[in-house]
C-alpha positions as CSV (number, residue, x, y, z in Angstrom):
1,X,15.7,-9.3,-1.0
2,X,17.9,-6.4,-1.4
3,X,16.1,-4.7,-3.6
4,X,13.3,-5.0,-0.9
5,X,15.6,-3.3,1.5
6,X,16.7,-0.8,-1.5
7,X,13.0,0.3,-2.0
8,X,12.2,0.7,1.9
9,X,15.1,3.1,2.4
10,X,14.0,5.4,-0.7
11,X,10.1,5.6,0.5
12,X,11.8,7.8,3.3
13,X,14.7,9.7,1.2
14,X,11.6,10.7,-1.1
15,X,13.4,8.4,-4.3
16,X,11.8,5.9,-6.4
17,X,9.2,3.5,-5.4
18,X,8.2,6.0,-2.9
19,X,4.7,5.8,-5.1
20,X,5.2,7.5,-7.5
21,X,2.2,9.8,-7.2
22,X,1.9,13.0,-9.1
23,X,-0.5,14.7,-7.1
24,X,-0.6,16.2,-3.6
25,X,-2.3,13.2,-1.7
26,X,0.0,11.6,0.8
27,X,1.6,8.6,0.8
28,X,2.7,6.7,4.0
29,X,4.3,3.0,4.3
30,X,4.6,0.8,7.0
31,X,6.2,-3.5,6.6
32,X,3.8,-6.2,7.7
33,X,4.3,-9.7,7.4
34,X,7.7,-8.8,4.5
35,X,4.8,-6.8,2.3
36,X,5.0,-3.4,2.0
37,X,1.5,-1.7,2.7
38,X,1.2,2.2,1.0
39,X,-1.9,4.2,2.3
40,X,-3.1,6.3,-0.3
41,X,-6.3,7.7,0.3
42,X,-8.0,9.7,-2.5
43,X,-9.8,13.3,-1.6
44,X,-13.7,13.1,-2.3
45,X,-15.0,16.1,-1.8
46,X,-14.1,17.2,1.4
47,X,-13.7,13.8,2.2
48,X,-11.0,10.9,2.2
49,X,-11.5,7.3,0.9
50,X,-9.7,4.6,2.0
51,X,-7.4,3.4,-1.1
52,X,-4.0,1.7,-1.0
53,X,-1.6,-1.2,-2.2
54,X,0.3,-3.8,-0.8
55,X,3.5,-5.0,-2.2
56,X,5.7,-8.2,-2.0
57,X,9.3,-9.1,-3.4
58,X,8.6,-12.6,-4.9
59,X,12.2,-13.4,-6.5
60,X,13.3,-10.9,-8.8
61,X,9.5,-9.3,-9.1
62,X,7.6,-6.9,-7.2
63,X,3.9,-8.1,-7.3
64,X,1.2,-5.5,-6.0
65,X,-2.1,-5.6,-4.9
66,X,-4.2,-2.5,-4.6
67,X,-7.5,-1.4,-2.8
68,X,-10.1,0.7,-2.6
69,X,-12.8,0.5,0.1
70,X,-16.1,2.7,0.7
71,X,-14.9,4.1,3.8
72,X,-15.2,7.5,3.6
73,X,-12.7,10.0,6.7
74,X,-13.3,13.3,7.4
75,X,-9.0,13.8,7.9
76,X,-6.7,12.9,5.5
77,X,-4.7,11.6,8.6
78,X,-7.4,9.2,10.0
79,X,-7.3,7.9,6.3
80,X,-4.2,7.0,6.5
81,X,-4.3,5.2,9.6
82,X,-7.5,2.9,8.4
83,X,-5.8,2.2,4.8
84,X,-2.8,0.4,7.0
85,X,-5.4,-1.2,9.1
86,X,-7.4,-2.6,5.9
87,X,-4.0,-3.2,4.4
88,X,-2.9,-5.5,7.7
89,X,-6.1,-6.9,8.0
90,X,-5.9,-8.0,4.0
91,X,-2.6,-9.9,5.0
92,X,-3.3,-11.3,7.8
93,X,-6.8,-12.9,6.2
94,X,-5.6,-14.1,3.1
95,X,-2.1,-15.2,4.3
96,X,-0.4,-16.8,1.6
97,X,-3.0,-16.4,-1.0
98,X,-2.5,-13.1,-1.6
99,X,0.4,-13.6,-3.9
100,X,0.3,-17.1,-4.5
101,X,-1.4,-16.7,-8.1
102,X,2.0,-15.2,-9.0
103,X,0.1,-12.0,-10.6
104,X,1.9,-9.1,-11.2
105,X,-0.7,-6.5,-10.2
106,X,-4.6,-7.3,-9.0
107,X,-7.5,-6.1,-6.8
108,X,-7.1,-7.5,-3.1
């Protein structure tokens, strides 16, 4: 659990696990239900689509699941805000489930 806590403090010092992303699309987190939901939505054009990844501390592992919807935003800002809606909305449906096939990384 502390290296739950560990990786929530460094997504807003800028350190690791802050998503690692090369490129110049923003990340943003927010903690739902003890997952960690990232909003990274990927520019299309002049365009936004609604990508992300959820991420639970399940003993020692950190097991991911990522998205990608065909929502489409015309601000990278209202992008943001849906991916944490999809990613809350993923939670809340699949409950449990979502992690219980002890997979390291999948699609949700």
């Amino acid at each position: 659990m502390a290296s739950f806590f560990s990786k929530l403090g460094s997504l807003f010092s800028g350190g690791p696990g802050g998503g690692g992303q090369e490129n110049d699309q923003a990340v943003k987190s927010i903690v739902h239900e003890e997952c960690i939901i990232f909003a990274e939505p990927v520019k299309e054009g002049a365009q936004y689509r609604l990508q992300g990844r959820i991420e639970k501390e399940v003993g020692e592992e950190t097991l991911v699941r990522t998205f990608i919807r065909a929502d489409l935003f015309a601000s990278q800002d209202e992008a943001i805000e849906w991916s944490l809606k999809k990613g809350k909305q993923i939670i809340d449906q699949n409950g449990k489930s979502l992690f219980s096939d002890g997979e390291k990384n999948r699609t949700a």
